[in-house]
PQR file of N, CA, C, O and H, with PARSE charges and radii, in Angstrom:
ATOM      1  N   UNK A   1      24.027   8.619 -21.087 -0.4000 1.5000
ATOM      2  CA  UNK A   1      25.475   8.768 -21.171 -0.0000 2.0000
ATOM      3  C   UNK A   1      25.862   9.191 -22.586  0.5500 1.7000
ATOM      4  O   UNK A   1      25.379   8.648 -23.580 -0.5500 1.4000
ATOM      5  N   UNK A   2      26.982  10.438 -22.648 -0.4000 1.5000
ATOM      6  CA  UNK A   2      27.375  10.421 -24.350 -0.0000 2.0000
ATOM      7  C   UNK A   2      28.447   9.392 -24.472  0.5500 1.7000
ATOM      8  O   UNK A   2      29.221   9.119 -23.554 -0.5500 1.4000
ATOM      9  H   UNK A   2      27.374  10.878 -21.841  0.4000 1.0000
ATOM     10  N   UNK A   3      28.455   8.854 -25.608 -0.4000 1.5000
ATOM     11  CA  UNK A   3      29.660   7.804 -25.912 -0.0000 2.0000
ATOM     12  C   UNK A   3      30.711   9.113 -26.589  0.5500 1.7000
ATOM     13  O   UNK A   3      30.483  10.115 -27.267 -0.5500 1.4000
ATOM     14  H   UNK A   3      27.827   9.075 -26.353  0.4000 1.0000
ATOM     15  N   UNK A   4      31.914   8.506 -26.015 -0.4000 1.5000
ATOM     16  CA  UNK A   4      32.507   9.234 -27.337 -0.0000 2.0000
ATOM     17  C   UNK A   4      34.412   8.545 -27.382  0.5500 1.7000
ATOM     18  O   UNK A   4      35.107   8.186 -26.431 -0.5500 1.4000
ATOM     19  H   UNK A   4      32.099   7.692 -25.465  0.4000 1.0000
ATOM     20  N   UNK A   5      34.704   8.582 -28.677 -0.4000 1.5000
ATOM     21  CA  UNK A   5      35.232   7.667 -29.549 -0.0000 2.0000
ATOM     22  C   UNK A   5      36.978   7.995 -28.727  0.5500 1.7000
ATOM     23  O   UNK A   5      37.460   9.121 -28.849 -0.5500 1.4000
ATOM     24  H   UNK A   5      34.140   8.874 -29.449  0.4000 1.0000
ATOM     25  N   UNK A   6      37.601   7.110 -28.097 -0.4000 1.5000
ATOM     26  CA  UNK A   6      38.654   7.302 -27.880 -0.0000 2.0000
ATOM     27  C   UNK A   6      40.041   6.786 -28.836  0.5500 1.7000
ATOM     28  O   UNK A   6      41.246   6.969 -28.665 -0.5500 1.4000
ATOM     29  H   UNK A   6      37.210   6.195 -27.998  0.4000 1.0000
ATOM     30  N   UNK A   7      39.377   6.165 -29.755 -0.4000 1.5000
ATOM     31  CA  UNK A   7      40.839   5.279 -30.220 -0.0000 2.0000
ATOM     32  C   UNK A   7      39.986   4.915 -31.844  0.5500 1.7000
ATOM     33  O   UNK A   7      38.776   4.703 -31.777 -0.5500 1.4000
ATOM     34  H   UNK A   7      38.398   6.016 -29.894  0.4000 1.0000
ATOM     35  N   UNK A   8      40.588   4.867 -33.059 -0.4000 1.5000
ATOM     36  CA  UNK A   8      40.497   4.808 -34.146 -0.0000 2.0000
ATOM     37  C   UNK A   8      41.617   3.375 -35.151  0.5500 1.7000
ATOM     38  O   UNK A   8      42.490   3.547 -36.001 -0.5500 1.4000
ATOM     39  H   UNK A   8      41.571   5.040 -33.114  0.4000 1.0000
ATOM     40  N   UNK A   9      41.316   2.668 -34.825 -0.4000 1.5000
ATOM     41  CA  UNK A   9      42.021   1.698 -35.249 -0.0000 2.0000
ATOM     42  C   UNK A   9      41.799   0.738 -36.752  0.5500 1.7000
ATOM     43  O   UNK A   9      41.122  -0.277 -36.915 -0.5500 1.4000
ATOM     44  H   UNK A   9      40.607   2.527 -34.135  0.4000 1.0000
ATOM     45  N   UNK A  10      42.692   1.542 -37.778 -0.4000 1.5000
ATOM     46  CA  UNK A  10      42.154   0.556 -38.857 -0.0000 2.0000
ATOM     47  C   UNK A  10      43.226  -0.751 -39.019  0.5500 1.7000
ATOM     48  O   UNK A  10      44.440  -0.702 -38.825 -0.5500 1.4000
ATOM     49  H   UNK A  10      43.241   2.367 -37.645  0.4000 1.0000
ATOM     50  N   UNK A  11      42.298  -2.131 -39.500 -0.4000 1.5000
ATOM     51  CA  UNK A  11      42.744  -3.194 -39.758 -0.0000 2.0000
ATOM     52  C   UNK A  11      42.824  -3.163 -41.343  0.5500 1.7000
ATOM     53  O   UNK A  11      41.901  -2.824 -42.083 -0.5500 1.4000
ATOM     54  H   UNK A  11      41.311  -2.171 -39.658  0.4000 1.0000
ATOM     55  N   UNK A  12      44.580  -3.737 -41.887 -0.4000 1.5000
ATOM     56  CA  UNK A  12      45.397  -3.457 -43.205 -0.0000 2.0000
ATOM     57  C   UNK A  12      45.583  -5.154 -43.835  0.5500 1.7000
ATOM     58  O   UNK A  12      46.253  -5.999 -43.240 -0.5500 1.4000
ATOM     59  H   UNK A  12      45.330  -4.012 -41.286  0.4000 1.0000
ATOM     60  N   UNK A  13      44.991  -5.362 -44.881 -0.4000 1.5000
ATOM     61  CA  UNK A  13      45.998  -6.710 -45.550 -0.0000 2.0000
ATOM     62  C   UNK A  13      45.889  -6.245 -47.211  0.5500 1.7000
ATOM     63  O   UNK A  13      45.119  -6.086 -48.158 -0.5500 1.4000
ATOM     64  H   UNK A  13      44.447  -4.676 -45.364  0.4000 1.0000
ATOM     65  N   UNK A  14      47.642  -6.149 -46.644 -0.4000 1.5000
ATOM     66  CA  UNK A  14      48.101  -6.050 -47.991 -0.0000 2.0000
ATOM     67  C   UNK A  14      47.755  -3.887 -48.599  0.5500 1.7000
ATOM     68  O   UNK A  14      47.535  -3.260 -49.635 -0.5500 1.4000
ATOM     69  H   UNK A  14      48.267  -6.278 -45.875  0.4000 1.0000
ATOM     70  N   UNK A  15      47.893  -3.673 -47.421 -0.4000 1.5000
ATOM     71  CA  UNK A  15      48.296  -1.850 -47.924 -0.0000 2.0000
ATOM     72  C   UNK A  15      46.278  -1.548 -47.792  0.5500 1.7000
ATOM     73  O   UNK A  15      45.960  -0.428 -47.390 -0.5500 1.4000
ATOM     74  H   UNK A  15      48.071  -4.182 -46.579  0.4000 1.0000
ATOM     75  N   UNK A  16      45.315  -2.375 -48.074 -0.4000 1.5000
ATOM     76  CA  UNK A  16      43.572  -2.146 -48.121 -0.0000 2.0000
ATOM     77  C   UNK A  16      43.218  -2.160 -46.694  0.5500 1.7000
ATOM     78  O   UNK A  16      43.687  -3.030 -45.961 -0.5500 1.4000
ATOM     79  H   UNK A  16      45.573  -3.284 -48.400  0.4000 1.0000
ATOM     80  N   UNK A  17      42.390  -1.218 -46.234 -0.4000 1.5000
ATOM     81  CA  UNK A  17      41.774  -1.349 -44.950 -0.0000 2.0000
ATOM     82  C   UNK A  17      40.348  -2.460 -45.235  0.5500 1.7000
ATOM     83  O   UNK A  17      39.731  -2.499 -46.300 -0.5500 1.4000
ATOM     84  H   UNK A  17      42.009  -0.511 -46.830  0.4000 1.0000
ATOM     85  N   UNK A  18      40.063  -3.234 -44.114 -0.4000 1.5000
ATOM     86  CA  UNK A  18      39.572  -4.616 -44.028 -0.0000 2.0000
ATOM     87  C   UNK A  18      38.072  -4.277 -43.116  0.5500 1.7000
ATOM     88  O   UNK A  18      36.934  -4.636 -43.421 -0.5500 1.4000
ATOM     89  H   UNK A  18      40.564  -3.202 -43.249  0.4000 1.0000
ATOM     90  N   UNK A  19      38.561  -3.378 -41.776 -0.4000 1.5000
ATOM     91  CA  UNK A  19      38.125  -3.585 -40.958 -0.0000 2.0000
ATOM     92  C   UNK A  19      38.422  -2.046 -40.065  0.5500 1.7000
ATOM     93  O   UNK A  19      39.496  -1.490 -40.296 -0.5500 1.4000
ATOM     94  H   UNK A  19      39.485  -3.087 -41.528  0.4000 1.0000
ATOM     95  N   UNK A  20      37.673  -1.544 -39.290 -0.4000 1.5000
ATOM     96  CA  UNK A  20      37.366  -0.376 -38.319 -0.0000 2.0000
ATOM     97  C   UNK A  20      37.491  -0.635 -37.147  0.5500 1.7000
ATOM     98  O   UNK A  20      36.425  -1.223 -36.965 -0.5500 1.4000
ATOM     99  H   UNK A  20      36.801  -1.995 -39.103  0.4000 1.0000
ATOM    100  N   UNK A  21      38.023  -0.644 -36.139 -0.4000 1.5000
ATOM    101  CA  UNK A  21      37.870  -0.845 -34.472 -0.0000 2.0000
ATOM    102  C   UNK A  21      37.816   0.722 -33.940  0.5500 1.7000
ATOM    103  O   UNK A  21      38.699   1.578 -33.988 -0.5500 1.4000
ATOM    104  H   UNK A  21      38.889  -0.167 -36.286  0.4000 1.0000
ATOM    105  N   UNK A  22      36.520   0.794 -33.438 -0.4000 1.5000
ATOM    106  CA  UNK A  22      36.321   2.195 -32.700 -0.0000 2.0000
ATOM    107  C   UNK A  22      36.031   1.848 -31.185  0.5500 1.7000
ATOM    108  O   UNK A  22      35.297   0.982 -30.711 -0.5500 1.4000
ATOM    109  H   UNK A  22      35.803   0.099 -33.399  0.4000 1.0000
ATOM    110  N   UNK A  23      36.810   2.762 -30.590 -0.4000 1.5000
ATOM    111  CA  UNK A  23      36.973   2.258 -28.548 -0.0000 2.0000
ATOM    112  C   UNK A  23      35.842   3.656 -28.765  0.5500 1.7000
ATOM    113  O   UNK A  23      35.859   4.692 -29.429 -0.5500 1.4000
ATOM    114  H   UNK A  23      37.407   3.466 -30.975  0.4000 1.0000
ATOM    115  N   UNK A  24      35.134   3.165 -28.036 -0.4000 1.5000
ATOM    116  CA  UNK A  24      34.274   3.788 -27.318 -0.0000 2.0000
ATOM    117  C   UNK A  24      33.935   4.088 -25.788  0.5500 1.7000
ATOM    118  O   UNK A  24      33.325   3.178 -25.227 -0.5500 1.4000
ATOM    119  H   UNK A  24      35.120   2.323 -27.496  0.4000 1.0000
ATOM    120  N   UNK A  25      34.280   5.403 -24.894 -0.4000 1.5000
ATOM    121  CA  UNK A  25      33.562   4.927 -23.716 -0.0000 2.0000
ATOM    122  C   UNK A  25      32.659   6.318 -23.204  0.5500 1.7000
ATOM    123  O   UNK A  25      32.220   7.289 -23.821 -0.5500 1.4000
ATOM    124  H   UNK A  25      34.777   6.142 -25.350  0.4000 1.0000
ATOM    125  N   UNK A  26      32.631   6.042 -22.254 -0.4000 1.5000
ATOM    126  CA  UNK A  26      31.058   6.654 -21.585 -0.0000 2.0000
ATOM    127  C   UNK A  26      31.002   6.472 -19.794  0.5500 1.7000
ATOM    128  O   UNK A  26      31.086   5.442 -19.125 -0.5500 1.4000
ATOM    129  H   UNK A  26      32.987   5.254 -21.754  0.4000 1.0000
ATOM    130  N   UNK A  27      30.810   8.047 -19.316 -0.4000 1.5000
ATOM    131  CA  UNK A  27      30.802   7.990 -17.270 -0.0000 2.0000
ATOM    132  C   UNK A  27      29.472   8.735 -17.381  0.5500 1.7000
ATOM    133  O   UNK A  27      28.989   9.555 -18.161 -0.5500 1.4000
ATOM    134  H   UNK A  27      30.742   8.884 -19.860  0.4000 1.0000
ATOM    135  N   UNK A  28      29.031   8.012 -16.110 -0.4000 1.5000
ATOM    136  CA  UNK A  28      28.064   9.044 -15.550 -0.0000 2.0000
ATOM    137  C   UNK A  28      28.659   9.593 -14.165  0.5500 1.7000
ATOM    138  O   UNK A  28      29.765   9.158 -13.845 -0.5500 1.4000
ATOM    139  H   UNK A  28      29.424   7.346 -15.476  0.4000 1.0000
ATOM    140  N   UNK A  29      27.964  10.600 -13.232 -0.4000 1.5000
ATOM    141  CA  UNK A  29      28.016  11.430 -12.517 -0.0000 2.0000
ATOM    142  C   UNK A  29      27.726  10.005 -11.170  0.5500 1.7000
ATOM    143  O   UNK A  29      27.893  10.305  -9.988 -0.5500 1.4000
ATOM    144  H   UNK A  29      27.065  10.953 -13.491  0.4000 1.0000
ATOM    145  N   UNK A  30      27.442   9.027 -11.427 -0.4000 1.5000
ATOM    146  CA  UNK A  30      27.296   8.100 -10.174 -0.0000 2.0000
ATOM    147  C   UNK A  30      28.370   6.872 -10.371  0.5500 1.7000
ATOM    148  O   UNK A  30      27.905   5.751 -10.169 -0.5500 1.4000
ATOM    149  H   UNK A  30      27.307   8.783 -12.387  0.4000 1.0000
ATOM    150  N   UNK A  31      29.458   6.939 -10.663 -0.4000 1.5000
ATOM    151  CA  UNK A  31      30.178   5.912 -10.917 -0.0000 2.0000
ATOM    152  C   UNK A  31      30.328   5.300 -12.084  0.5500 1.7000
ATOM    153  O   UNK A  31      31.417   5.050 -12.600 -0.5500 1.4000
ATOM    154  H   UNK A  31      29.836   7.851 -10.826  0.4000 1.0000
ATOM    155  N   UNK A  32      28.800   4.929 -12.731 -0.4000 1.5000
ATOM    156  CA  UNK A  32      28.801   4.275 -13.798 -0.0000 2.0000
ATOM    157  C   UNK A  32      29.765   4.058 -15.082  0.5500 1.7000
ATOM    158  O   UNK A  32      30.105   5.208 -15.361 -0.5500 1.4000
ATOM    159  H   UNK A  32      27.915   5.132 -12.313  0.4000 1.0000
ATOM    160  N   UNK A  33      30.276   3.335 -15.848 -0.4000 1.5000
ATOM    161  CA  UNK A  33      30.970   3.828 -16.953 -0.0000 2.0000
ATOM    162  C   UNK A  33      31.084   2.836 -18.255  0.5500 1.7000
ATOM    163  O   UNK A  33      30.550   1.746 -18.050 -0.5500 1.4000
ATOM    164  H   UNK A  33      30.001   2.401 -15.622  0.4000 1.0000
ATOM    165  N   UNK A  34      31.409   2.923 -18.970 -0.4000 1.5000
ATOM    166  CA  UNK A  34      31.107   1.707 -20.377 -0.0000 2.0000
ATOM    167  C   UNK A  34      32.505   2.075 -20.845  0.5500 1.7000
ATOM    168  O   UNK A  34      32.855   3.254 -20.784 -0.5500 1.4000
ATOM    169  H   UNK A  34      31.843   3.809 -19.136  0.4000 1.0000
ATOM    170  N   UNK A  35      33.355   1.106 -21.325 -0.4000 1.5000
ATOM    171  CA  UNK A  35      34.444   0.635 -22.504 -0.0000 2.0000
ATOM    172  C   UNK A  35      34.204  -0.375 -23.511  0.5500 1.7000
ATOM    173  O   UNK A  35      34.021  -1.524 -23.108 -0.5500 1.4000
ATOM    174  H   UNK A  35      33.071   0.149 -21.374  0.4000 1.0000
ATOM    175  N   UNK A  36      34.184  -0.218 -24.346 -0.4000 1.5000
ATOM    176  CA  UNK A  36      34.405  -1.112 -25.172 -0.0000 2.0000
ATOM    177  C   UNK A  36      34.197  -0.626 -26.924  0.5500 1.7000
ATOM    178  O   UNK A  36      33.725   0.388 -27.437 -0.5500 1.4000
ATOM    179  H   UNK A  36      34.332   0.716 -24.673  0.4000 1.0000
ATOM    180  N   UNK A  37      34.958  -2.217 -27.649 -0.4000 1.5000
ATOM    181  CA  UNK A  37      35.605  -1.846 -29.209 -0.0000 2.0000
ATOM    182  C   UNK A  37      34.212  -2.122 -29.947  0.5500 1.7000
ATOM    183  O   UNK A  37      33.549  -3.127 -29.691 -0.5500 1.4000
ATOM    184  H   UNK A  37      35.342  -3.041 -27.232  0.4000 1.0000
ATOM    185  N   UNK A  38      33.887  -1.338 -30.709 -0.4000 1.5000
ATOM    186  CA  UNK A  38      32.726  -1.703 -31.992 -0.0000 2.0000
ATOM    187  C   UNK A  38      33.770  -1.806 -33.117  0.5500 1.7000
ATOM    188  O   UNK A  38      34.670  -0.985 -33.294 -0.5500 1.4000
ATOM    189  H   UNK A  38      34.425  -0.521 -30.918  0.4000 1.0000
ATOM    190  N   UNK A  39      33.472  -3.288 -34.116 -0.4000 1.5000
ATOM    191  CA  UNK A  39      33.905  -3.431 -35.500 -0.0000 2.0000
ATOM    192  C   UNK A  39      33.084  -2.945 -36.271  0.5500 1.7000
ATOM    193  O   UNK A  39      31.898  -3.260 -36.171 -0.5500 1.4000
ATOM    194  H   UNK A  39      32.741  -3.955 -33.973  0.4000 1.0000
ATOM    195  N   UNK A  40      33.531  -2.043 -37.242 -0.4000 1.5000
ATOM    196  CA  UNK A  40      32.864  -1.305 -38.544 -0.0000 2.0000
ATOM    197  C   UNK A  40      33.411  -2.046 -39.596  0.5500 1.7000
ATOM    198  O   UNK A  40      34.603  -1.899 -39.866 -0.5500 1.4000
ATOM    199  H   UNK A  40      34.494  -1.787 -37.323  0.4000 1.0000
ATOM    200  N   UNK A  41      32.474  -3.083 -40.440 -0.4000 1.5000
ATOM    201  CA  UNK A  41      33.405  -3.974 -41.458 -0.0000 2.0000
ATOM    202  C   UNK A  41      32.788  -3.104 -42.844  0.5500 1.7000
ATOM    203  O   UNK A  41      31.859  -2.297 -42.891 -0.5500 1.4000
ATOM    204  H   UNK A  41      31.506  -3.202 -40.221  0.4000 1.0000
ATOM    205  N   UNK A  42      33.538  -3.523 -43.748 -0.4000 1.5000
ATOM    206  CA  UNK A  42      32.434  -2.608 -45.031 -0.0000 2.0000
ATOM    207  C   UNK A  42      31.278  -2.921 -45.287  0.5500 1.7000
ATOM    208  O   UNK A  42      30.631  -2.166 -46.012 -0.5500 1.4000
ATOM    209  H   UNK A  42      34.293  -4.178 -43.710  0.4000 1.0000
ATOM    210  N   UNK A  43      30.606  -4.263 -44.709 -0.4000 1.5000
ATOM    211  CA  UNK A  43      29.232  -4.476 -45.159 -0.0000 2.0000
ATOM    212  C   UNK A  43      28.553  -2.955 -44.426  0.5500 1.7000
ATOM    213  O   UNK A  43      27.734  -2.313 -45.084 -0.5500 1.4000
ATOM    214  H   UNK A  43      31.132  -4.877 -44.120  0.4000 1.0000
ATOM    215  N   UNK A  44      28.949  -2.509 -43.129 -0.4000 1.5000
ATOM    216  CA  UNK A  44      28.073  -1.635 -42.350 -0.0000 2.0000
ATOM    217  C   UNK A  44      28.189  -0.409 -43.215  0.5500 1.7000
ATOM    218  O   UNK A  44      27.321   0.432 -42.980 -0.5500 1.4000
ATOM    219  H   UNK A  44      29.615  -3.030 -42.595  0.4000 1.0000
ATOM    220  N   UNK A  45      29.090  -0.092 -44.200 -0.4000 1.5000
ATOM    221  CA  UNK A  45      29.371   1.293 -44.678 -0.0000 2.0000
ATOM    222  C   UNK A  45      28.100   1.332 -45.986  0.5500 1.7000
ATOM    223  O   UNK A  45      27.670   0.332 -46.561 -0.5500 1.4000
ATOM    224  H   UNK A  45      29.795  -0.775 -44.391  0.4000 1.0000
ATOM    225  N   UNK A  46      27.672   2.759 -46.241 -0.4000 1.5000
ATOM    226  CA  UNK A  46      26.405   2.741 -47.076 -0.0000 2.0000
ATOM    227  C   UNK A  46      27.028   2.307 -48.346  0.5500 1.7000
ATOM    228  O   UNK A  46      28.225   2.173 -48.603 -0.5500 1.4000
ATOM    229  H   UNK A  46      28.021   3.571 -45.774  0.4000 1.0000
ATOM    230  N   UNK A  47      25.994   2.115 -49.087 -0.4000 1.5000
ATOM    231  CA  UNK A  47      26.170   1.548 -50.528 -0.0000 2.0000
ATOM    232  C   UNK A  47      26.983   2.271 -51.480  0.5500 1.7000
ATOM    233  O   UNK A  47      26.836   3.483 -51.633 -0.5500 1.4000
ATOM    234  H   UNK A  47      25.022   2.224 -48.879  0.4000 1.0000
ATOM    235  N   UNK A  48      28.206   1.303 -52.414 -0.4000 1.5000
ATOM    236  CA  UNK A  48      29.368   2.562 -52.648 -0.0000 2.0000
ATOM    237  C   UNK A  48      30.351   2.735 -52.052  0.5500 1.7000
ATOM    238  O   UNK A  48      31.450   2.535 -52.569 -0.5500 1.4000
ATOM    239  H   UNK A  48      28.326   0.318 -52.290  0.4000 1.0000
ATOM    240  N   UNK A  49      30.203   3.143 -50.838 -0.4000 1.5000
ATOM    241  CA  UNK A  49      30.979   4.072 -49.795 -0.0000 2.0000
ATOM    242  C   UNK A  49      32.649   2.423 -49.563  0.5500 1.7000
ATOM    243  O   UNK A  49      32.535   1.201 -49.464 -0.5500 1.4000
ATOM    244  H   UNK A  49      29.310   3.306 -50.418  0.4000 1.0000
ATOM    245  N   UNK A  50      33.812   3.269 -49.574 -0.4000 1.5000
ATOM    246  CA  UNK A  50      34.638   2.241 -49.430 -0.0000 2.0000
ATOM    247  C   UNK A  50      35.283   3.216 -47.685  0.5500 1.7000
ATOM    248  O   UNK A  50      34.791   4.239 -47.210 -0.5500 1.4000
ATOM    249  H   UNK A  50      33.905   4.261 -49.655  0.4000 1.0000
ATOM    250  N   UNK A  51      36.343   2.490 -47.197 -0.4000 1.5000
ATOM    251  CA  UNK A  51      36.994   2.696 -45.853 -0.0000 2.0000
ATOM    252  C   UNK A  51      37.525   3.867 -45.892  0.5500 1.7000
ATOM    253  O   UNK A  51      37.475   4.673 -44.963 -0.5500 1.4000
ATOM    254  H   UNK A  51      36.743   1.659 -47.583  0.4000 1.0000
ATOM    255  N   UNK A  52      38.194   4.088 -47.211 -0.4000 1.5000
ATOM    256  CA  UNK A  52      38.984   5.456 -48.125 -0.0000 2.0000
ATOM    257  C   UNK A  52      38.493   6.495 -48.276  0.5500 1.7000
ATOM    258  O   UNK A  52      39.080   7.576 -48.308 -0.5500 1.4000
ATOM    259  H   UNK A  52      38.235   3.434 -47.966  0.4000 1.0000
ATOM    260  N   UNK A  53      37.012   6.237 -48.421 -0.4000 1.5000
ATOM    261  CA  UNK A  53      35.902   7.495 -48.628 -0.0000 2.0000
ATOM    262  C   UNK A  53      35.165   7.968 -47.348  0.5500 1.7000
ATOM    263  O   UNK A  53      34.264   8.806 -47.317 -0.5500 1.4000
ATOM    264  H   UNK A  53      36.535   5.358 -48.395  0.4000 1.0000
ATOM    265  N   UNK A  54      35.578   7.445 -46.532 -0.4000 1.5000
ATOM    266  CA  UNK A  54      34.688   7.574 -45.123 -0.0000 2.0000
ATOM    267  C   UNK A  54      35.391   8.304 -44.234  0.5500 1.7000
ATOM    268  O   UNK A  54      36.474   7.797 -43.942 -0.5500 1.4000
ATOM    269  H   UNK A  54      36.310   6.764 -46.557  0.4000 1.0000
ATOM    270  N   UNK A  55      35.121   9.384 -43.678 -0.4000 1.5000
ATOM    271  CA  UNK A  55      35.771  10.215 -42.707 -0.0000 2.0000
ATOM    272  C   UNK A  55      35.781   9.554 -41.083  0.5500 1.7000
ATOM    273  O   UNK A  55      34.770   9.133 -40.521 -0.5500 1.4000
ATOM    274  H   UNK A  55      34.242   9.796 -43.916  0.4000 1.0000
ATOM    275  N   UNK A  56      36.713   9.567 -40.681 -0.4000 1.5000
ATOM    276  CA  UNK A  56      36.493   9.360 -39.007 -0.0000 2.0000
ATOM    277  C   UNK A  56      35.058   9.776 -38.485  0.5500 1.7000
ATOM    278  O   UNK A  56      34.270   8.976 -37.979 -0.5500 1.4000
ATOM    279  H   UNK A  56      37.534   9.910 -41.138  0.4000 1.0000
ATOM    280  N   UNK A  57      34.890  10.704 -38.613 -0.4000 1.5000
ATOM    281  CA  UNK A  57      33.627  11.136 -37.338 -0.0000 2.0000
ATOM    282  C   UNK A  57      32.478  10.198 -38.342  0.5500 1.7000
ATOM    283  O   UNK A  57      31.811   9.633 -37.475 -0.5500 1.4000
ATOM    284  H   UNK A  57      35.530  11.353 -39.024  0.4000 1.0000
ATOM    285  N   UNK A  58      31.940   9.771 -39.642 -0.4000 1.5000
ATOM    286  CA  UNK A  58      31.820   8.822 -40.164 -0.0000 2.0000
ATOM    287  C   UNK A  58      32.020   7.668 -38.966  0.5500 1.7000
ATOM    288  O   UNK A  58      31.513   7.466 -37.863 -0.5500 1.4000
ATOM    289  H   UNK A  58      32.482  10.231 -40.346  0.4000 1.0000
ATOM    290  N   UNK A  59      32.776   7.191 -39.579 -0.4000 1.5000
ATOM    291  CA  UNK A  59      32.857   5.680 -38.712 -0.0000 2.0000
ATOM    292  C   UNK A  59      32.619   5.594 -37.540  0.5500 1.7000
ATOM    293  O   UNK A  59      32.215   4.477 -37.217 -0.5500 1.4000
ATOM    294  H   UNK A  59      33.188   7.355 -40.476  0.4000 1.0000
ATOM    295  N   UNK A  60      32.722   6.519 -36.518 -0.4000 1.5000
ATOM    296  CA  UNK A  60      32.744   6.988 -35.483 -0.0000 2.0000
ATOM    297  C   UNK A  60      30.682   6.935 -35.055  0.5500 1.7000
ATOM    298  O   UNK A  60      30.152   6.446 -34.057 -0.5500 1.4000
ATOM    299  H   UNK A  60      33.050   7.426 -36.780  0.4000 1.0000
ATOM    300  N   UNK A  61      30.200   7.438 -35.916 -0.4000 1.5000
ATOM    301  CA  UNK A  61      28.958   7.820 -36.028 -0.0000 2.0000
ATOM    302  C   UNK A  61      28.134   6.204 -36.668  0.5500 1.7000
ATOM    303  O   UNK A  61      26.983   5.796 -36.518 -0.5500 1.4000
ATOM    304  H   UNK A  61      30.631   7.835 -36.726  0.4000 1.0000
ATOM    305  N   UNK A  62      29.024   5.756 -37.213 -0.4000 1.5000
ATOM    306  CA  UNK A  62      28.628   3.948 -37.895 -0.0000 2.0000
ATOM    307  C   UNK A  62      28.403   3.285 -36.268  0.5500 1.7000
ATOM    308  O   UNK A  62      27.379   2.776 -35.811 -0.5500 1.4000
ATOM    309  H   UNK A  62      29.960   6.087 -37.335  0.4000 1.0000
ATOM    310  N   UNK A  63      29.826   3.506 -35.554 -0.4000 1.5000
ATOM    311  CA  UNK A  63      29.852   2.029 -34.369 -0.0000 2.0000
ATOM    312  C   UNK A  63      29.365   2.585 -33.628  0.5500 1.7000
ATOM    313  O   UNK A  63      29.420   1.821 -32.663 -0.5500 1.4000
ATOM    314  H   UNK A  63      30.658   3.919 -35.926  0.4000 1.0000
ATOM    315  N   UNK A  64      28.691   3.755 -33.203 -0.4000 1.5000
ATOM    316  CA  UNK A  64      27.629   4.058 -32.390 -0.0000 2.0000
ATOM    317  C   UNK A  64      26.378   3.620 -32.413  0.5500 1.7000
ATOM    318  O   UNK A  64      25.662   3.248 -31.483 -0.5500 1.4000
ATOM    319  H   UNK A  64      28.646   4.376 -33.986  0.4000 1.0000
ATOM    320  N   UNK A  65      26.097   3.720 -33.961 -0.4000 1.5000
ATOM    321  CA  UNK A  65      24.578   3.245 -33.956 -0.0000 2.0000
ATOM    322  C   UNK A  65      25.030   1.759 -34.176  0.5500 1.7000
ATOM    323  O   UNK A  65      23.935   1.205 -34.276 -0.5500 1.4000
ATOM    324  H   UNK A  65      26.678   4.022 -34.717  0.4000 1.0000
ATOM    325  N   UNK A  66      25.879   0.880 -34.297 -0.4000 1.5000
ATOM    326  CA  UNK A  66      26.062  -0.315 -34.453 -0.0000 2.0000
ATOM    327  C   UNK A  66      26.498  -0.711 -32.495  0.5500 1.7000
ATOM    328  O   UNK A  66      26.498  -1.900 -32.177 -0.5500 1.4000
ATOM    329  H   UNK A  66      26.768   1.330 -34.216  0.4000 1.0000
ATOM    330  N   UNK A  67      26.800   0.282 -31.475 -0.4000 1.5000
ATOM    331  CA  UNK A  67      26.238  -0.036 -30.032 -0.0000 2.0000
ATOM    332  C   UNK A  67      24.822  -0.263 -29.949  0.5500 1.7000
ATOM    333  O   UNK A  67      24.245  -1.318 -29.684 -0.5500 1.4000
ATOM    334  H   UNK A  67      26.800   1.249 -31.733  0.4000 1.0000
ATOM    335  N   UNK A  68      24.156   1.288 -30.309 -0.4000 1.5000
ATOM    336  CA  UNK A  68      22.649   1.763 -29.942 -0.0000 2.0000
ATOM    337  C   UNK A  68      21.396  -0.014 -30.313  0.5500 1.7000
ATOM    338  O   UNK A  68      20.343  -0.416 -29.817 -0.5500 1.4000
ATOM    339  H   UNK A  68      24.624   2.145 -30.524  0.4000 1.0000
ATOM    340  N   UNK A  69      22.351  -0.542 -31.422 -0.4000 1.5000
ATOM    341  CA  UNK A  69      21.495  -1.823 -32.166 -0.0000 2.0000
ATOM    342  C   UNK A  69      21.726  -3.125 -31.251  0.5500 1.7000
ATOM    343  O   UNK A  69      20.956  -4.082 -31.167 -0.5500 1.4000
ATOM    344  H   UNK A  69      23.206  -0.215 -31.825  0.4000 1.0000
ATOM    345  N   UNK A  70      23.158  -2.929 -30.471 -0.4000 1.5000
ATOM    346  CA  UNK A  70      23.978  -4.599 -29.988 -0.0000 2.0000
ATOM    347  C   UNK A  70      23.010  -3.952 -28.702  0.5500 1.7000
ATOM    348  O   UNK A  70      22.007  -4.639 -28.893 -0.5500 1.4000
ATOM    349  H   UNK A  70      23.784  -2.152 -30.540  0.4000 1.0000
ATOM    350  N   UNK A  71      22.712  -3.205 -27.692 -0.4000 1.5000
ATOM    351  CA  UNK A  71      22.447  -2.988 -26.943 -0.0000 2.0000
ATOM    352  C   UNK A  71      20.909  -2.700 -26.700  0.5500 1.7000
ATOM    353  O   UNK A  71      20.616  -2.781 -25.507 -0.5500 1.4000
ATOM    354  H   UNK A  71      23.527  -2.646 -27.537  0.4000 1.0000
ATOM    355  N   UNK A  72      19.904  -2.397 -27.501 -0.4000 1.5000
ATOM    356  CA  UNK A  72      18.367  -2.541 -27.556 -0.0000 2.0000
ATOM    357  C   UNK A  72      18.219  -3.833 -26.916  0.5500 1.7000
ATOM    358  O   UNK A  72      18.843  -4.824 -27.296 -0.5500 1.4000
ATOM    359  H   UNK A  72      20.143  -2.332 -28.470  0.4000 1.0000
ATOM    360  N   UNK A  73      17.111  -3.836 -25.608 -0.4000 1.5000
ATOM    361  CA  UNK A  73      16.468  -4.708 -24.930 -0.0000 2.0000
ATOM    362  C   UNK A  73      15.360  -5.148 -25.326  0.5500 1.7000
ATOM    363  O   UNK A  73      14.755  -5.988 -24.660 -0.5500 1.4000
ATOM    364  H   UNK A  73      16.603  -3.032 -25.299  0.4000 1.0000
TER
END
């Protein structure tokens, strides 16, 4: 299935972004389908890198591989 990013939600205290919520979902051709929010906090962002410096498709590309990791069997 491709995931791909429906909703971009940053969390604010005090004017600073805190926190990332990326909706993610995903169909297959047999019914199948996946929803759900991945949190991108700054520990996940590379070294340096602040919320300010990070482009959408960035973060976008963070809570994917932060699915690909919650989801390994």
């Amino acid at each position: 299935m491709e995931f791909n990013a429906t909703n971009v939600s940053y969390a604010l205290s005090n004017g600073v972004t805190n926190s990332v919520s990326v909706t993610l979902h995903a169909s297959d051709n047999e019914g199948s389908y996946f929803d759900g929010v991945i949190k991108v906090e700054s520990n996940d962002l590379a070294e340096g890198k602040t919320f300010g410096g990070t482009t959408q498709d960035e973060l976008i590309a963070l809570a994917k591989s932060k699915l690909a990791n919650i989801t390994k069997v």
